[in-house]
N, C-alpha and C positions, 0 to 999 in steps of 0.2 A: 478478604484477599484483595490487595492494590489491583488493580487495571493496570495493564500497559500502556504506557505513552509512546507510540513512533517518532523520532524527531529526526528530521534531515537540518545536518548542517551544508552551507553551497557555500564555494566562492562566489556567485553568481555572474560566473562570466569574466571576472575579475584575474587579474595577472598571476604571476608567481607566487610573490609575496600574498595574495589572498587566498590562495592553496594552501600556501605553509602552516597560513593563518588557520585553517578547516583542521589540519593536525593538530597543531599546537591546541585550540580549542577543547577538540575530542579527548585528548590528552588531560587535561587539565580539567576535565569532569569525569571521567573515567575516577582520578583522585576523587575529584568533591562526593560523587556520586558510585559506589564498589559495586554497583547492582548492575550498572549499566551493561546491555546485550548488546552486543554490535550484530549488525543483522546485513551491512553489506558498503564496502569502500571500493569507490569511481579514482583511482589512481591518475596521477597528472604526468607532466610531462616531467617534471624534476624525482629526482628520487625521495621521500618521504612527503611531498605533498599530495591534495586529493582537492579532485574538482568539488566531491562531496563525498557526505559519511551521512549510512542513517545508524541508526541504534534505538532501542527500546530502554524502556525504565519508568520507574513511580510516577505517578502525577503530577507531584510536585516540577519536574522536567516541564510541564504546559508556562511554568514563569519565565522560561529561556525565550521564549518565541518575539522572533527581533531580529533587531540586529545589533550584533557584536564587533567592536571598536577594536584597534590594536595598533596601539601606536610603538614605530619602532622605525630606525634606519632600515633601508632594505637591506638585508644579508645577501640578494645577489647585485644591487646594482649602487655600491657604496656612493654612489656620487651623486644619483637621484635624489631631488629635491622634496618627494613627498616621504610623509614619515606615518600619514594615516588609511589602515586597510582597515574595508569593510566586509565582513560574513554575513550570511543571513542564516538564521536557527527556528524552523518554522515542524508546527505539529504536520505529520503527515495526514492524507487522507487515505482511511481505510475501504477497502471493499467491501461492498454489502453481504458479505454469502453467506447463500443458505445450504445449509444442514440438510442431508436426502435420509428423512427413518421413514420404512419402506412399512411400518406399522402404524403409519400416519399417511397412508393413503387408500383413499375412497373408491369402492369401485360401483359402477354403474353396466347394468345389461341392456341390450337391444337387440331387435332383430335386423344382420345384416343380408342385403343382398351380392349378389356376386356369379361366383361360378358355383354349377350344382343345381341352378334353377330353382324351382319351386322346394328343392330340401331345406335350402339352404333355411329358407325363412320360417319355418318350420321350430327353432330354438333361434333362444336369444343369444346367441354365438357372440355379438359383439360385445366390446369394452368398453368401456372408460373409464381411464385413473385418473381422479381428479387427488393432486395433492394440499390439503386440507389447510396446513398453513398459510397457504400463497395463495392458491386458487389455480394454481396452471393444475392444468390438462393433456391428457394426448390417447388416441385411440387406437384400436387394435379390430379390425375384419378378415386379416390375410386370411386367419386358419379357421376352418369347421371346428376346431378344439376351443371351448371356452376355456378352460385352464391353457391353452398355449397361446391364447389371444391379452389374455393377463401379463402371461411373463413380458408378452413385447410391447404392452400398456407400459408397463411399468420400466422398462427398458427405457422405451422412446422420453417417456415423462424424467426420467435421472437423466439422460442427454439433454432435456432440454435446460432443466435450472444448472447442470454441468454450463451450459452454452449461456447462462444470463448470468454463472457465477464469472465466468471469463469477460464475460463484455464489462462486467463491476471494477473487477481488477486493473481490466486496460484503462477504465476511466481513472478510477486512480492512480491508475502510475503516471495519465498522462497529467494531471493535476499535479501532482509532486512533482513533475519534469516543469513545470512552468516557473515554480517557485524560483528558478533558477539563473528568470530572468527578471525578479521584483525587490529585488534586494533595493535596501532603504538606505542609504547611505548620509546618517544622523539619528538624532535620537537616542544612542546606541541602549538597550536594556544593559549591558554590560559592558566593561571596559577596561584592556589587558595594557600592560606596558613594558617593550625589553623583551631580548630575547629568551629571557627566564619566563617571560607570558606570566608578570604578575600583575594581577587583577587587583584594581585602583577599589578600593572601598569606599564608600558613599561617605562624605564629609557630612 
């Protein structure tokens, strides 16, 4: 079974004409490429362009990463002297997250103190779920019930990798939001021409 590859294409900050450009691209590997998932379009200020597009696809999608050439008169600003826009086409960064199977956590007894005085300490009432793949932890004393000091082990421990699987995401989202200020303008990995967006082949 292929892996998925996330790829963000960006204007990078870039004008009109490098929006149109972020469609026309998408557009034009949607063809090369039938497999392709779109997974989420940042719409611009003109109608049919996009500040970026991500989408999913095969592996082979990891040789795009770069930057893409497209040279062409502008279609809004016919009089404008430049004729060459630049995209950037970069692997996304995914978030690390884990997985919570609740049969893959350890539990640990102790004696807690608290209220009740001397009963309390009397059984080992306390928890701890320690989840086995990772190593996080989290404890339970509220209740004189060992089985109801579990359940809120094991509660507290799913909230907490819930709360490190979010802080993973926001790091990657904020890493794919930066992309969008490193766009490489040369080099191009590829190179469109016209507003047909036909892709010049390697001489």
């Amino acid at each position: 079974m292929t892996n998925k590859t996330t790829i963000q294409i960006s204007s990078g900050q870039g004008p009109d004409e490098c929006e149109l450009a972020v469609a026309k691209l998408f557009d034009a590997l949607r063809r090369e490429y039938p497999d392709i998932e779109l997974i989420e379009k940042s719409p611009a200020r003109r109608e049919g362009c996009y500040k970026s597009i991500r989408f999913s696809g095969g592996s082979e999608l990891r040789a795009l990463e770069g930057s893409v050439q497209w040279i062409c008169q502008s279609p809004f600003r016919p009089n404008h002297g430049r004729k060459n826009w630049f995209v950037d086409v970069s692997i996304c960064a995914a978030a690390n997250d884990i997985s919570f199977d609740e049969s893959l956590v350890r539990f640990e007894t102790f004696r807690s103190g608290g209220k009740g005085g001397q009963h309390v300490n009397k059984t080992e009432s306390g928890i701890r779920a320690i989840y086995k793949p990772t190593g996080d932890s989290a404890v339970s004393t509220d209740e004189r019930s060992q089985h109801r000091n579990k359940q809120i082990a094991v509660q507290r421990l799913r909230e907490q990798i819930a709360g490190k699987n979010q802080s993973s995401q926001d790091s990657a989202d904020a890493q794919n939001w930066m992309e969008h200020y490193r766009i490489v303008r040369g080099n191009p990995v590829r190179v469109y021409e016209g507003m047909d967006f036909k892709k010049r082949e390697h001489s």
